[in-house]
N, C-alpha and C positions, 0 to 999 in steps of 0.2 A: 222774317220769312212770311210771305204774306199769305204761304198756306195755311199758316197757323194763328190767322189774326183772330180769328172765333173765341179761340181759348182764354179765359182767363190768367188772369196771373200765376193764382196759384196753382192751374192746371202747368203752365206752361213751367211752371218751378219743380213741380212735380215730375215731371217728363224729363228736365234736364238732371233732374236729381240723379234718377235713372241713368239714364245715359251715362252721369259721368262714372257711378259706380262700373258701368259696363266699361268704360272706358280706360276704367282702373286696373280692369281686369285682362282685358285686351293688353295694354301693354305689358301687364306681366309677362303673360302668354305669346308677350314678343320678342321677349328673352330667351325665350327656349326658341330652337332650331324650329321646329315646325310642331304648331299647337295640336294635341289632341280634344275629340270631341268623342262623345256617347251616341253609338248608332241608338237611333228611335225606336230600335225594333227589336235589335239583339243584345244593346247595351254592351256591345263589343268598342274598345276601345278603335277612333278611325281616325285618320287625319287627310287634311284636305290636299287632290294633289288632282290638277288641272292639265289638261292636254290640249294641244293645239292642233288643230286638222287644217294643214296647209292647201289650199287650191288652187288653181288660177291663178283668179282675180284678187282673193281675200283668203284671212286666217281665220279660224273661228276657235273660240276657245270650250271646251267642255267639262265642265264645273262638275267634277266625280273624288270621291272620298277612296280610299284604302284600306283595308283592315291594319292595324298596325304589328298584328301579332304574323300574319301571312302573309302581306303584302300585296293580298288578292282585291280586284275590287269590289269594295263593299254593298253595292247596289243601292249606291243613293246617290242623287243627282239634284242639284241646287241649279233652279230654275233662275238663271240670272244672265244676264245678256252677253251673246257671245264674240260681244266684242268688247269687255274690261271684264278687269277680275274687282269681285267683292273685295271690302277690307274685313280688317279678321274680326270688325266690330260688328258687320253686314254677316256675316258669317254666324258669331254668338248672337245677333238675334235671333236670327235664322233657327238656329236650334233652339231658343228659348221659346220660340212659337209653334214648335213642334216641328218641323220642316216644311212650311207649308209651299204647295207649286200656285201659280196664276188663279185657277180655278179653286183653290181652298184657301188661300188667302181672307176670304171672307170680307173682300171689299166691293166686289158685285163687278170688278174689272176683270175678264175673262180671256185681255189679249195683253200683248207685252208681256214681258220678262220682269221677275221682282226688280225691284231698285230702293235704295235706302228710305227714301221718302214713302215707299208702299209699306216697307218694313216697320218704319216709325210710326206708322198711323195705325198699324196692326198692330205694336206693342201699348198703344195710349190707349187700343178699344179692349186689349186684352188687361187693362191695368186697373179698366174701368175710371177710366179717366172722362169724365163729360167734353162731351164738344168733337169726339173721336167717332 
């Protein structure tokens, strides 16, 4: 990836290490029917559950969480483009970084939708990884 050619080895060993533990963890969580996660706010358990607003010309998808205990929605919203869905790995980043949207991401890019490569380069500066 030649985004990442800056990095060192051990940075880049580092990083995947990471990843694969998340990885690990992901597909458990992909065993069960539909993964829960800890709202940021209320630490009420949520799980991810997406809608589609048909139009026109196009569908767009809206990346919204549930309460799991209500069913209501949780009032959190994952800033991710609305036309795919995150994986559930894009997803446990997401909250390992606290949920961050476009503007607190903390990469100084203030347009566009998260995408895995924004999320990965937020997880190496949050890991304190050099070269991130």
């Amino acid at each position: 990836m030649k985004h990442y050619d800056h990095l060192t080895e051990s940075e880049v060993e580092e990083l995947n290490t990471y990843c694969d533990e998340m990885n690990e963890k992901s597909i458990e969580a992909q065993e069960l029917e539909s993964p829960t996660y800890k709202h940021p706010e209320t630490g009420r358990a949520i799980y991810y559950d997406p809608s589609v607003e048909h139009e026109e010309d196009v569908s767009k998808i809206w990346h919204d969480f549930r309460d799991c205990e209500t069913d209501k929605y949780a009032n959190l919203h994952m800033d991710w483009s609305p036309y795919r869905h995150p994986s559930r790995n894009d997803i446990k980043i997401w909250f390992a970084l606290g949920c961050p949207d476009r503007q607190t991401i903390g990469d100084g890019k203030t347009v566009g939708s998260l995408t895995t490569e924004r999320l990965v380069e937020a997880l190496g500066k949050s890991l304190c990884i050099a070269g991130f």
